[in-house]
C-alpha positions in Angstrom: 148.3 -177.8 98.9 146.0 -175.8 101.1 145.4 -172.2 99.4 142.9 -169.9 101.4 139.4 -169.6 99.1 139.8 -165.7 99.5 143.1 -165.6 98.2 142.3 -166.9 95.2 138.5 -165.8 94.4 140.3 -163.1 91.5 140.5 -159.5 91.1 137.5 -157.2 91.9 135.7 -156.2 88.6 136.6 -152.8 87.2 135.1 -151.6 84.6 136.5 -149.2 81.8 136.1 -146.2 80.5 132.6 -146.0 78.2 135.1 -144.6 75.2 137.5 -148.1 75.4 134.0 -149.9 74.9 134.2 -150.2 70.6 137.7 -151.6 71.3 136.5 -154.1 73.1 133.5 -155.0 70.8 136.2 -154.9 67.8 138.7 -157.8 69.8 136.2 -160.2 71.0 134.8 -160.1 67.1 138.3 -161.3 66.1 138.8 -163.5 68.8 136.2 -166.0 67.9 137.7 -165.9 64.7 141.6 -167.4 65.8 142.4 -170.6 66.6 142.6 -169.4 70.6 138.8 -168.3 70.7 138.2 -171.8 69.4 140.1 -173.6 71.4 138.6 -171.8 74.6 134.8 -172.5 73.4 135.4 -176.1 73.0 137.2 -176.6 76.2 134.3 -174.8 78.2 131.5 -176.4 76.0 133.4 -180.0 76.8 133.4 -178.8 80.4 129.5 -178.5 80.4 129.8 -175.1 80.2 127.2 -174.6 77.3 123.6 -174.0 77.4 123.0 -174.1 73.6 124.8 -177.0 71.7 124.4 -177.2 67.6 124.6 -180.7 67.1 125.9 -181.4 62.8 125.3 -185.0 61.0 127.7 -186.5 59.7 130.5 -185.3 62.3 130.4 -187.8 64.8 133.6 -188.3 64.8 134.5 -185.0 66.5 134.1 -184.2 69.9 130.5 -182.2 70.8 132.3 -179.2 71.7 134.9 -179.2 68.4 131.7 -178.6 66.3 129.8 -176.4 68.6 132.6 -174.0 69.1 133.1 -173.3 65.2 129.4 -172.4 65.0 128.8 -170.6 68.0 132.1 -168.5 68.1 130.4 -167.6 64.1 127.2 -166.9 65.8 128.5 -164.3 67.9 131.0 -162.7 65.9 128.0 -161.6 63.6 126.5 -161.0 66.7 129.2 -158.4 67.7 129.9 -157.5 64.4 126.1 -155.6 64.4 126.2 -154.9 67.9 125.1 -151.5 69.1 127.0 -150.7 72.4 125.6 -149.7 75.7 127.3 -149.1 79.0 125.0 -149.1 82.2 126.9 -147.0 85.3 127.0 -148.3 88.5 123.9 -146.2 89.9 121.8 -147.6 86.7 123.1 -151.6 87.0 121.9 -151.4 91.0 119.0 -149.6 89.9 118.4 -152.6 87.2 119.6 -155.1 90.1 116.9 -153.4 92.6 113.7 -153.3 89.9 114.5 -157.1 89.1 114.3 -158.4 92.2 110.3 -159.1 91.6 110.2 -161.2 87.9 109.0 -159.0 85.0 105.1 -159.3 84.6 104.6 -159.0 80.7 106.0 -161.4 78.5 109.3 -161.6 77.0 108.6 -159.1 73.5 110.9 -158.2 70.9 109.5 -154.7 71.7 111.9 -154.3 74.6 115.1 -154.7 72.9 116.9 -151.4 72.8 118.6 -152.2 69.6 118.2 -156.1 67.5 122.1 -157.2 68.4 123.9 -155.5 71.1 126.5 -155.0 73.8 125.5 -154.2 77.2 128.5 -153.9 79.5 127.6 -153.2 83.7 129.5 -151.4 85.7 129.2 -153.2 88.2 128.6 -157.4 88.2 124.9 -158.4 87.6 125.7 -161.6 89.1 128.6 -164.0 89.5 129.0 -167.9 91.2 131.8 -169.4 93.0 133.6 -172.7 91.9 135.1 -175.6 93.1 138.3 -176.6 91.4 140.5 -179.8 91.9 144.2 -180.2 91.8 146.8 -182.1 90.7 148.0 -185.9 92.7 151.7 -186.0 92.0 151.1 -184.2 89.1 150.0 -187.0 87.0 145.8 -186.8 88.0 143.2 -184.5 89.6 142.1 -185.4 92.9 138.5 -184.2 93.0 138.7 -182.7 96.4 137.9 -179.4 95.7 139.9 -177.5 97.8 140.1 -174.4 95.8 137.2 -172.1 95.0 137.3 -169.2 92.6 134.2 -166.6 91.7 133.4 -165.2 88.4 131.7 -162.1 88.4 129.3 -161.8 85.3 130.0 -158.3 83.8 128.6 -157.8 80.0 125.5 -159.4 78.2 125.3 -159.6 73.7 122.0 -160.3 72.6 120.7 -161.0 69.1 116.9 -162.1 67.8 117.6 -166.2 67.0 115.9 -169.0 65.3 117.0 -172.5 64.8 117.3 -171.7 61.0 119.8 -169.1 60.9 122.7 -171.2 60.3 123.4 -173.6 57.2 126.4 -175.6 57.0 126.7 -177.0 53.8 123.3 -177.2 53.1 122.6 -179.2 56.1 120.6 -177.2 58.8 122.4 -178.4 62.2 119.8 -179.9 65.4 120.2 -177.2 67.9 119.8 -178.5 71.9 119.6 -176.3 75.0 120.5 -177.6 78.8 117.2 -177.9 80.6 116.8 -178.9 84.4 116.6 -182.7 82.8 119.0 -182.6 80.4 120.0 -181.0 76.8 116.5 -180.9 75.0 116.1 -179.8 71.5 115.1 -176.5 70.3 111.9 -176.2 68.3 112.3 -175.7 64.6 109.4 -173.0 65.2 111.5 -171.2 68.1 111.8 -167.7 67.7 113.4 -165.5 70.6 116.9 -163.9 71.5 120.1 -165.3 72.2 121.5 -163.8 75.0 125.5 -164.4 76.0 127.0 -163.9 79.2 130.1 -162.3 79.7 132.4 -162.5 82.7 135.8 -160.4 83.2 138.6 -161.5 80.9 141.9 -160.1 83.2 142.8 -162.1 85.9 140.4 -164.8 86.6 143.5 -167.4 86.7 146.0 -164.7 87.7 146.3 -166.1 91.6 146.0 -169.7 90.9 148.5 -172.0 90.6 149.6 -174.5 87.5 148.1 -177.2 89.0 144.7 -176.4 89.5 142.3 -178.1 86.9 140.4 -175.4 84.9 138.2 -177.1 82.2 138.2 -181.1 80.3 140.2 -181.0 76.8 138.8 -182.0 73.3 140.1 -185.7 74.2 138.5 -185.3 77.3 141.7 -185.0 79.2 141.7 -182.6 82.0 143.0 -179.2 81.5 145.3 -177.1 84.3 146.3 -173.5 84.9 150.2 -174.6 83.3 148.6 -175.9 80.2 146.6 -173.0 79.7 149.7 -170.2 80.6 152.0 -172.9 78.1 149.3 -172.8 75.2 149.0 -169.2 75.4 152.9 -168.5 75.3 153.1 -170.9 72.6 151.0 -169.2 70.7 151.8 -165.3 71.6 148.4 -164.3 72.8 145.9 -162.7 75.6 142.6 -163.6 76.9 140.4 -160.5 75.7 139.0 -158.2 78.1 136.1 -159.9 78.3 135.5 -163.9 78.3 132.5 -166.2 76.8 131.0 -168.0 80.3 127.5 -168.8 79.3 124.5 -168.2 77.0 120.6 -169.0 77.2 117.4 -168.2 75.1 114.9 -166.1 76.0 111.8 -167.0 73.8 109.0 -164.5 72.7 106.1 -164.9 74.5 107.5 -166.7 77.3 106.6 -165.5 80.9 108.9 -165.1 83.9 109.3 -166.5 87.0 111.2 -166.1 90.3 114.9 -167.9 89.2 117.1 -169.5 91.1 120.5 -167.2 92.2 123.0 -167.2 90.4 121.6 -168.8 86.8 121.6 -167.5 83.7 118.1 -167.5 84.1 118.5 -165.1 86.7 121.1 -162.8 84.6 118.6 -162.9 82.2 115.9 -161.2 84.6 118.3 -158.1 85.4 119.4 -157.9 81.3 115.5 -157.8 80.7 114.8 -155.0 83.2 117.4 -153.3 82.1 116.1 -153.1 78.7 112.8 -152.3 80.4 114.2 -149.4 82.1 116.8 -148.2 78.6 113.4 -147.9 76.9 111.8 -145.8 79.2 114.5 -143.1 78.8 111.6 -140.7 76.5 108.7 -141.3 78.3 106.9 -139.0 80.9 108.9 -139.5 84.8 111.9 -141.5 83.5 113.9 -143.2 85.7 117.0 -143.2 83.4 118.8 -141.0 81.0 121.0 -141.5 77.9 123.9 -139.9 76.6 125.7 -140.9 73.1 129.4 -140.9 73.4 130.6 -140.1 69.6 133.3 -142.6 68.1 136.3 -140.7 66.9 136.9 -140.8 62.6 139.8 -143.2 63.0 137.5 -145.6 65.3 135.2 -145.6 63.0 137.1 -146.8 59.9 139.0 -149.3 61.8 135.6 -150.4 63.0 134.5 -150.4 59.0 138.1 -152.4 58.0 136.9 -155.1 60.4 133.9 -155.6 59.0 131.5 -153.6 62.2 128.3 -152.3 61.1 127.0 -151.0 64.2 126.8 -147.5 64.9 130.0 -146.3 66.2 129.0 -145.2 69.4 128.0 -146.0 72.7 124.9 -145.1 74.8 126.0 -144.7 78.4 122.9 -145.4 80.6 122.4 -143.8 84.0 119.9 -143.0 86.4 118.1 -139.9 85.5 118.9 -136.6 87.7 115.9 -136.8 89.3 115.6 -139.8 91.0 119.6 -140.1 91.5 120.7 -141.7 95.1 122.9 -139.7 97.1 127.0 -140.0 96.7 126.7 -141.4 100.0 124.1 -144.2 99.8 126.1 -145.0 96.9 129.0 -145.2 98.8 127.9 -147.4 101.6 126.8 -149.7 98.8 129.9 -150.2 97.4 131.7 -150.5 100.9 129.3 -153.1 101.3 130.4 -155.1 97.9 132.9 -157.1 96.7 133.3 -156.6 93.3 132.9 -159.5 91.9 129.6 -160.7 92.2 126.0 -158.4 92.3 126.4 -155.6 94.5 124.5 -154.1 97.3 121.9 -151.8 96.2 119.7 -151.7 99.7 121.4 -148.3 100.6 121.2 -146.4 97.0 116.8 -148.0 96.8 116.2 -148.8 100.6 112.4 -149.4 98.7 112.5 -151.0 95.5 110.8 -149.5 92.0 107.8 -151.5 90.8 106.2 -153.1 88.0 103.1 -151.2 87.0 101.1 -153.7 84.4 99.4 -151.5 81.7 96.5 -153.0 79.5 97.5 -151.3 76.1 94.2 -152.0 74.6 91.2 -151.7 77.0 88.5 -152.4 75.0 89.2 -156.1 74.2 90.1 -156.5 77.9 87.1 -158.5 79.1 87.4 -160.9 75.9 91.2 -161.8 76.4 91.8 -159.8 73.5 94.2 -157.5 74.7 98.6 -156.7 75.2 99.7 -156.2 78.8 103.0 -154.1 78.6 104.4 -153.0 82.1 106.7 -149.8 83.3 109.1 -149.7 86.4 107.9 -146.9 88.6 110.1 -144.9 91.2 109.6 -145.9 94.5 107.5 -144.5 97.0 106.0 -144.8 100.2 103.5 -141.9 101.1 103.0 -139.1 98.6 101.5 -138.7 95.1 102.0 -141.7 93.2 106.0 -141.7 91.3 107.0 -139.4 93.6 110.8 -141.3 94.8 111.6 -141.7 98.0 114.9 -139.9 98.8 116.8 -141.0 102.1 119.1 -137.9 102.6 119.4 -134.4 104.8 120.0 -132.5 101.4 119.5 -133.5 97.8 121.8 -132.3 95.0 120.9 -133.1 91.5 124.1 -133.0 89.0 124.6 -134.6 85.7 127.5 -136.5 87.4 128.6 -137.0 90.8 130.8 -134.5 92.2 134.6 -136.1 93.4 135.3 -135.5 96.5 
């Protein structure tokens, strides 16, 4: 079988409305609670898909990904279950995109999170990787050829602060180990950070491929296909959410940045952290974004309460303030230049990227090291008074939101 790579790379990403958002938040909660949700975390932990792997004693006689994916998908339903929600347009992800292409300069500081658990879901990918997949060999074996690729644009990001000790199974504190470069490595019991989960679109990531394309490696380490995955889904009456688990990493307080490699979770993580930079400097003086709370309705809400949600009911939608707003057009010629399903072009929309100003928050202890360095994103500029943005356009109109045409 010889399948083109562009026929099958998956529908473009497209995101919903900001007011479908809770819905979403309320299924993936109960997902990782079904025997489905399961299922699909094992299979992608046994498929090296993992970064963090919670390793019990005494259950050796399961597969890694068996225990993993009990205590994990728990993890992130209480994750989701206290999750404010926050929905970045398509302006304010290329504008997070654009600020994080140069690594953040402070360290990573509880500070910057908009909210302790949350829900961040991009309008546009942040990020996204193409893979390889095998097929069957007279439909018995996978060959290993790789002859079909697929890309998985990353869309959504939860976060929660995380220490090694915040889950107990029966009385026994599980050893908690996180892929390195060299290998899984295990997590200090001292460790304190956040735990950030990566997202990618739920709908149609399989739609184009056929049954016998190997997907992911089985509990019993058998490989998995396309048919199983349709059969075990019809067997058991359900559908993927809208959004799907693909990866997860820890980001630990104090810890520094540096220039990642594409397409990484390290990477992801970069963009997710600027974009918190950027959320939090909504109130200050020459804000480059600007939030709006969507209200949840009364019957939202107390579904949301029935199924056990304590976040606030509504979601933040996150754009780029009026002021420094890029023109319909450079937006435009952006998206004409994107694909949908991984990062998107942002050259047209900040021809000059925003910068990282480094701010000493306490001067005086300075000279003896004794001192906080916090940093703000600044519009860009190239002659002028300083945070003055650049605008590329014959006429500028500000609106709240962009005229259609």
């Amino acid at each position: 079988m010889n399948v083109a790579a562009a026929d099958l790379a998956g529908e473009p990403w497209t995101a919903p409305e900001p007011a479908e958002l809770p819905e979403w938040r309320a299924r993936l909660r109960e997902y990782y609670g079904t025997q489905a949700g399961m299922q699909g975390l094992c299979t992608a932990i046994n498929s090296g898909q993992a970064t963090l792997l919670p390793v019990v004693p005494g259950t050796e006689e399961f597969s890694p990904g068996v225990i993993a994916a009990q205590l994990l998908g728990r993890l992130e339903a209480e994750t989701l279950g206290g999750a404010e929600l926050y929905y970045a347009t398509a302006d304010m992800t290329s504008l997070a995109l654009a600020a994080a292409s140069t690594p953040p300069a402070e360290k990573a500081t509880a500070r910057r999170l908009p909210s302790p658990a949350g829900l961040l879901l991009f309008e546009q990918p942040i990020g996204g990787y193409a893979e390889r997949l095998d097929t069957l060999v007279g439909g018995a074996s996978f060959d290993g050829n790789g002859e079909v690729e697929i890309t998985t644009p990353i869309v959504a990001v939860s976060w929660s602060s995380w220490t090694p000790g915040d889950i107990v199974v029966e009385g026994t504190r599980p050893r908690w180990l996180c892929q390195t470069k060299s290998g899984f490595e295990q997590v200090p019991d001292d460790f304190e950070g956040i735990r950030l989960t990566f997202y990618a679109s739920g709908e149609n990531k399989f739609a184009t491929l056929p049954d016998d394309v190997r997907v992911a490696t089985g509990p019993d380490g058998r490989a998995v296909s396309v048919g199983d995955m349709r059969r075990f889904r019809a067997e058991h009456g359900f559908a993927l959410p809208p959004l799907v688990w693909d990866n997860e990493c820890l980001l630990r307080y104090g810890a520094g940045f540096a220039v990642p490699e594409p397409d990484t979770t390290d990477a992801w993580t970069q963009v997710v952290y600027t974009a918190w930079q950027l959320i939090g400097q909504s109130g200050t003086k020459n804000p480059l974004t600007e939030t709006e709370e969507l209200p949840r309705s009364r019957a939202g809400r107390r579904r949301d309460e029935r199924n056990g949600i304590t976040a606030g009911p509504g979601v933040r939608i996150v754009r780029v303030h009026s002021a420094h707003r890029p023109s319909r057009a450079a937006a435009e010629q952006d998206a004409a230049a994107s694909t949908g399903r991984s990062a998107p072009n942002w050259s047209c929309r900040w021809p000059v990227a925003p910068y990282r100003r480094n701010t000493c928050l306490n001067p005086r202890g300075h000279a003896g090291g004794d001192c906080e360095h916090e940093e703000k994103i600044v519009p860009a500029h190239i002659k002028g008074p300083p945070d003055k943005p650049l605008r590329i356009t014959d006429t500028v109109h500000l609106w709240d939101r962009q005229p259609e045409p």
